[in-house]
C-alpha positions in Angstrom: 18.1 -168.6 28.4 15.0 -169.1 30.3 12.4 -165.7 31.5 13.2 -166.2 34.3 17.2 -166.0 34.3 16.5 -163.2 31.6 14.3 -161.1 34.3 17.0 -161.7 37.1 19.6 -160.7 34.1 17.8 -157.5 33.6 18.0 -156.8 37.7 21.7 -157.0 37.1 21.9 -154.4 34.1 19.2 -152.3 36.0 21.4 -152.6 39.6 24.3 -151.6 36.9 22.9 -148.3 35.7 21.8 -147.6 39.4 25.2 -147.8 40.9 27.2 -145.9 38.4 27.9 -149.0 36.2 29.9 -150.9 38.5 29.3 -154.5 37.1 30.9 -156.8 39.7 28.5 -154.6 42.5 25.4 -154.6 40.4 25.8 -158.5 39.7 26.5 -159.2 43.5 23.4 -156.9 44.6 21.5 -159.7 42.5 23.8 -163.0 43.4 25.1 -161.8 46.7 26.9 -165.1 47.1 29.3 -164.2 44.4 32.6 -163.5 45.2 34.2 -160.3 43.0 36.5 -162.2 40.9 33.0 -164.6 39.7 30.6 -161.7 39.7 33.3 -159.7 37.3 33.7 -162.7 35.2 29.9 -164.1 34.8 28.9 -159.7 34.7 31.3 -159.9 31.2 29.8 -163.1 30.4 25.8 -161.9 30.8 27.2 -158.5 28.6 27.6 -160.5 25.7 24.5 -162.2 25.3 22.1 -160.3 22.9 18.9 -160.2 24.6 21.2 -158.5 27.3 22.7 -156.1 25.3 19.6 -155.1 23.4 17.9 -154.4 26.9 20.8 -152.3 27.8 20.1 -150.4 24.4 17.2 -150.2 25.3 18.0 -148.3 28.5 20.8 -146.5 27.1 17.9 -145.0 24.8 15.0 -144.2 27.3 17.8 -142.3 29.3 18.3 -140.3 26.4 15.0 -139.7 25.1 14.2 -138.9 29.2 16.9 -136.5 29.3 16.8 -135.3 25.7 20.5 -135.6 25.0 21.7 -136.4 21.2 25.2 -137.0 20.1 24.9 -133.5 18.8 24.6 -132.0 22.4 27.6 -133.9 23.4 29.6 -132.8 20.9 28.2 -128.9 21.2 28.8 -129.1 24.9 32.5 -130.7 24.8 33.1 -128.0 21.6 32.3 -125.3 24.3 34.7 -126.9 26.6 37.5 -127.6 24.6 37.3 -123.9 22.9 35.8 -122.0 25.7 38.1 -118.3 26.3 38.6 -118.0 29.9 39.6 -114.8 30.0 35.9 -113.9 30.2 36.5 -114.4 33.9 39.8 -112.3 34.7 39.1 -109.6 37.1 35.2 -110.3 38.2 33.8 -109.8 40.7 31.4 -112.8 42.8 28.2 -111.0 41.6 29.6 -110.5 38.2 30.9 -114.5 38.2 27.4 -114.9 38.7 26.1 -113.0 36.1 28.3 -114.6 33.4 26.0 -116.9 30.5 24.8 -120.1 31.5 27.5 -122.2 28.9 30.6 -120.0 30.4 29.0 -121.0 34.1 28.8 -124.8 33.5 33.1 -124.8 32.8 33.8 -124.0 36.7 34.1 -126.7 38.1 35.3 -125.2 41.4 34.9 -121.8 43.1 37.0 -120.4 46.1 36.4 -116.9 47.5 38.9 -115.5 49.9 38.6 -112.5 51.6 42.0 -110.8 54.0 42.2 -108.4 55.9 46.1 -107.3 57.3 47.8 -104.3 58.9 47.2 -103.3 62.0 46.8 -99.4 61.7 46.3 -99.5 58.4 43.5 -102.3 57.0 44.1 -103.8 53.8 41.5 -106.0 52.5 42.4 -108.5 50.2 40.1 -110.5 47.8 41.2 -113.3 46.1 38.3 -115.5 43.8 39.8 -118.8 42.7 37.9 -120.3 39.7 38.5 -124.4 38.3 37.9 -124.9 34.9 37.0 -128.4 33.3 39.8 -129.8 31.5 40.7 -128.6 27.5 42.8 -131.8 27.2 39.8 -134.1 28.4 37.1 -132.2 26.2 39.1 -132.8 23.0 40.0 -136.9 24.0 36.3 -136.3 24.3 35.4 -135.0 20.9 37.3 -137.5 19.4 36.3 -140.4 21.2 32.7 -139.3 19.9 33.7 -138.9 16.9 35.9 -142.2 16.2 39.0 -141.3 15.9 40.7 -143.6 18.3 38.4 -146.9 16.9 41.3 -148.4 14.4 43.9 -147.4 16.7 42.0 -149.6 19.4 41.4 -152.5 16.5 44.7 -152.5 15.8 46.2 -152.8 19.3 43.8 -155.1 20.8 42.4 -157.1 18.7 38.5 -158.9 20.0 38.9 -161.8 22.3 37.0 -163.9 19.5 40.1 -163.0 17.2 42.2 -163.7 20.4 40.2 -167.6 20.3 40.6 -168.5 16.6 44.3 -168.4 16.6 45.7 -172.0 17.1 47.9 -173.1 20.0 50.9 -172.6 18.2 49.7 -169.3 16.9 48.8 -167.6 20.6 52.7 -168.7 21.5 54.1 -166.7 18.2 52.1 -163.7 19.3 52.9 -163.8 22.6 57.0 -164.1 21.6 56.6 -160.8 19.4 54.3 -158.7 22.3 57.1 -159.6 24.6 59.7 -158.6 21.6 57.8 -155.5 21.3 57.7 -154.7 25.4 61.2 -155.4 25.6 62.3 -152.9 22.6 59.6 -150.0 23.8 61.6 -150.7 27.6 65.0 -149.3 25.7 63.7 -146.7 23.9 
């Protein structure tokens, strides 16, 4: 690969981590001639190459250093997620809401404060504070993702496309036979 395709590469990945890592938009920004189903393929393709990825490493790690997030933070923030006690928040008021600490604050996702008044000779006022939490479920797929748990799991049910290419002719058909097997018998169950 030639600087110069390198430096247009590195718009690409740069356009990527700008957009909110949308590769086929990040590769068309640069090669606006591309249609999607070529920009997804040749965004893959440019993902693979070493110089590439070690510039996206490279990225990856100034954002960090920038932002001074460690795996440890993660993990930290997603253990106060998954194990956080709601019931902190039962009963408060808007001002006490706002007083809670800083790590119970950052769960609420959402806040709704509703305030009714009925009766006509007699008023009743009625306050109602809606909070949103972020997800338990999603902090602990979290945790684990971080730390490995799903990896053989993933190895085992989809194996690397250069695994996929060494199998022989003969061999692809075989596998493909027993995934279709496999489909048909998980349909039944």
């Amino acid at each position: 690969m030639t600087d110069k395709t390198f430096e247009k590469y590195k718009r690409v990945v740069d356009e990527w981590f700008i957009n909110g890592f949308n590769g086929v938009q990040a590769y068309q920004k640069v090669y606006p001639k591309a249609k999607a189903k070529t920009a997804d393929k040749r965004f893959r393709t440019l993902t693979e190459i070493d110089r590439v990825k070690e510039y996206v490493s490279e990225k990856h790690e100034k954002a960090r250093e920038t932002l001074e997030i460690t795996h440890e933070t993660v993990l930290k923030e997603l253990f106060n997620w998954a194990f956080s006690d709601f019931t902190q928040t039962m009963l408060l008021s808007p001002a006490q809401i706002k007083k809670l600490p800083e790590d119970i604050r950052r769960l609420i996702t959402k806040h709704r404060h509703i305030k009714r008044t009925s009766g006509k000779r007699k008023k009743v006022t009625e306050e109602i504070i809606e909070l949103t939490f972020v997800s338990k479920e999603r902090a602990m797929e979290m945790i684990n993702r971080h730390l490995g748990f799903y990896e053989e799991d993933n190895r085992q049910n989809n194996p690397s496309i250069q695994e996929i290419l060494l199998l022989t002719p003969k061999e692809r058909r075989a596998r493909i036979i027993e995934l279709r097997k496999e489909a048909k018998n998980n349909g039944r169950k």
